[in-house]
Residue, then its C-alpha position, 0 to 999 in steps of 0.5 A: x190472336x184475337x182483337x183484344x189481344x192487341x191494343x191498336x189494330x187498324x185494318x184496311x184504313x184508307x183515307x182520300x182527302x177531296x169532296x168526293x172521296x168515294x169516286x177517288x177510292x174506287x179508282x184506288x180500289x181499280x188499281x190506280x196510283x196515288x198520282x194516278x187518283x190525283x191527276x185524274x179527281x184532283x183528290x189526295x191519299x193520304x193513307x192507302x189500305x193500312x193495316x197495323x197490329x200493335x201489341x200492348x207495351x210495344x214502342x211500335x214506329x211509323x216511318x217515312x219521308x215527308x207526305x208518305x202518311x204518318x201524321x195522317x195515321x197516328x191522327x186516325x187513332x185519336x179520330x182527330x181524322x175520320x177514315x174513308x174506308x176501314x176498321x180501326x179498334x183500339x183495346x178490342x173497341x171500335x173507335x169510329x163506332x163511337x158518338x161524340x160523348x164516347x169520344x169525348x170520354x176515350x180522348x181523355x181516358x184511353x189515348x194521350x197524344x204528344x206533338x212536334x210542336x209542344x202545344x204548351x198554353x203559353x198563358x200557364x205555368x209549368x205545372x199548370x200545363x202538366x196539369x191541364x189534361x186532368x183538369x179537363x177530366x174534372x180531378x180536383x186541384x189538389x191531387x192534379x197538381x200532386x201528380x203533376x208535380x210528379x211527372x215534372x220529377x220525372x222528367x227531370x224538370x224539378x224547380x221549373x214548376x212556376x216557370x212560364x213555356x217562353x222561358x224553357x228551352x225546346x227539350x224542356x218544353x218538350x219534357x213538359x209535354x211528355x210529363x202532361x202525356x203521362x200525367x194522364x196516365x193512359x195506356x196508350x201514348x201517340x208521339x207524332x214527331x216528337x223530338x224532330x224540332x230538337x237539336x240532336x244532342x238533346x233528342x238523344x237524351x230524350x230518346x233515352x229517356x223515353x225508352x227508361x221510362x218505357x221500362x217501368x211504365x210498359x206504356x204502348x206508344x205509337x210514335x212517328x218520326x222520318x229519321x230511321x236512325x231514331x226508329x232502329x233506338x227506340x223501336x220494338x217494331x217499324x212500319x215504313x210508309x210510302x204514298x200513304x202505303x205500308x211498304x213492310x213491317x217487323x222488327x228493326x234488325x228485319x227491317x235493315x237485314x232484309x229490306x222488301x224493296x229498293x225504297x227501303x233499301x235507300x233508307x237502310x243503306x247508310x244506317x247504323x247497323x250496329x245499332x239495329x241488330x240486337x244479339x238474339x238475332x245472330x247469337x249461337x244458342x247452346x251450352x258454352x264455357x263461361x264467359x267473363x263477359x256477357x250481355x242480354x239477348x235484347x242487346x245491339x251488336x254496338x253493345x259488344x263490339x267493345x269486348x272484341x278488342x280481347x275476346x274472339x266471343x261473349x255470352x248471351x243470358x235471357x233475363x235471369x242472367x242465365x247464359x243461353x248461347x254466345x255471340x262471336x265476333x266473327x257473326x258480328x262482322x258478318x252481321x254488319x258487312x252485308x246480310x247474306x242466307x249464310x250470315x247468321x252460319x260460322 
């Protein structure tokens, strides 16, 4: 596949907090560790030689501890950090190619970041936050806060227009920085830990408001979290951080089946498999009877769980609802016990 073929490609992309980060990234490139470069130049690695390849419309995940890196790269990709090595490309152009009034322009035109924190101004309205980003990019009163106004509908935040942040609660003020994301109306969105500050209840259904929106918007996302669980929900595919270095990357049900290292391995081992593995991955493909129940190839097994109560199977259909295989209960149990070479057999 070609650059222009992914929307986000970062290759070998390195970057050494210090006053002379070249002398710290030779030791790297020497086969030095991270503690290694930092005991030895006092200098820090934020990321070790990342390479990602983001596919348009993707919810693409970056996971991992805290200090493993994750803010540090999804930070890269708007350039609010310079790298100290590597290439990074984003809709086949060079970001780190640009001069600052080319930035400028892809900052407000290309890439919408959502934060942790909220960052609402505290001084402005609901729909005046939602509608600072335009405002920035010079669109007139009138028709930025027509299309703010239709990003507060969207998420759900009708009748708070006038209202001021203080008097929001965290998930509406986090509704409010969503709404002022998409009110760009960019093809990119980054979402560093965006819903980590939230009680659970109401990051789940922000989660799941996210991924409806995804449906109709096709929007790419990068988004950052250290909760795997979250990762397995929303992902289309992960990449797991460790000292600034990719540590693997797929799809979520690869991730929990065939972990790459111990590291990993920590990580998966009281997850919600049912929740990771979607049906295509241990369906049986073929002509079978019909089923009085079916689900989409893209369901999780928690999704069909509920049938096995009654029936030993249940079909699979692709997205004309035309049935290409079934998935027993037998591969389901087999699926979520322990991954073994046999698993997807019987």
């Amino acid at each position: 596949m070609s650059d222009n073929d992914f929307a986000i490609r970062m290759t070998g992309v390195t970057k050494i907090f210090g006053d002379d980060p070249q002398a710290a990234l030779a030791l790297l490139r020497a086969g030095k560790s991270k503690a290694d470069v930092q005991a030895e130049t006092n200098h820090v690695v934020g990321l070790d030689n990342v390479s990602l390849d983001i596919a348009r419309g993707q919810i693409f995940v970056v996971m991992g501890l805290s200090g493993s890196g994750k803010s540090t790269l999804i930070r890269h990709v708007n350039r609010l950090i310079e790298p100290t090595a590597g290439e990074i490309l984003v809709e086949g152009t060079d970001v780190l190619k640009m001069g600052l009034p080319d930035l400028r322009t892809y900052r407000r035109n290309n890439v919408a970041m959502v934060f942790q924190k909220f960052g609402l101004l505290p001084h402005r309205s609901v729909i005046d936050n939602v509608a600072y980003g335009l405002e920035v990019k010079g669109v007139g009163k009138v028709e930025r806060l027509e299309r703010a106004a239709k990003w507060i509908e969207t998420v759900g935040l009708s009748g708070y227009e006038a209202s001021q942040p203080r008097q929001l609660s965290g998930g509406q003020q986090q509704r409010v920085g969503l709404a002022r994301a998409l009110a760009l109306d960019t093809d990119i969105i980054l979402m560093d830990e965006a819903f980590s500050a939230l009680d659970p209840l109401i990051r789940s259904g922000m989660q799941d408001q996210l991924m409806e929106l995804q449906k109709s918007l096709g929007k790419t996302i990068l988004f950052i979290t250290h909760d795997f669980d979250e990762a397995l929900k929303i992902a289309d595919r992960i990449a797991v951080l460790r000292d600034g270095a990719v540590q693997q990357e797929g799809r979520p049900e690869d991730i929990v089946l065939k972990p790459a290292n111990e590291h990993i391995e920590d990580f998966v081992r009281e997850v919600n498999k049912a929740r990771a593995i979607h049906v295509r991955t241990i369906m049986e493909r073929g002509a079978f009877d019909e089923c009085q129940y079916s689900v989409p190839a893209d369901a999780r097994c928690e999704d069909v769980l509920p049938y096995f109560a009654e029936h030993q199977w249940v079909g699979v259909t692709d997205e004309d609802g035309n049935q290409i295989g079934r998935v027993t209960a037998r591969r389901v149990i087999k699926a979520l016990a322990r991954y073994t070479p046999g698993a997807n057999e019987g």
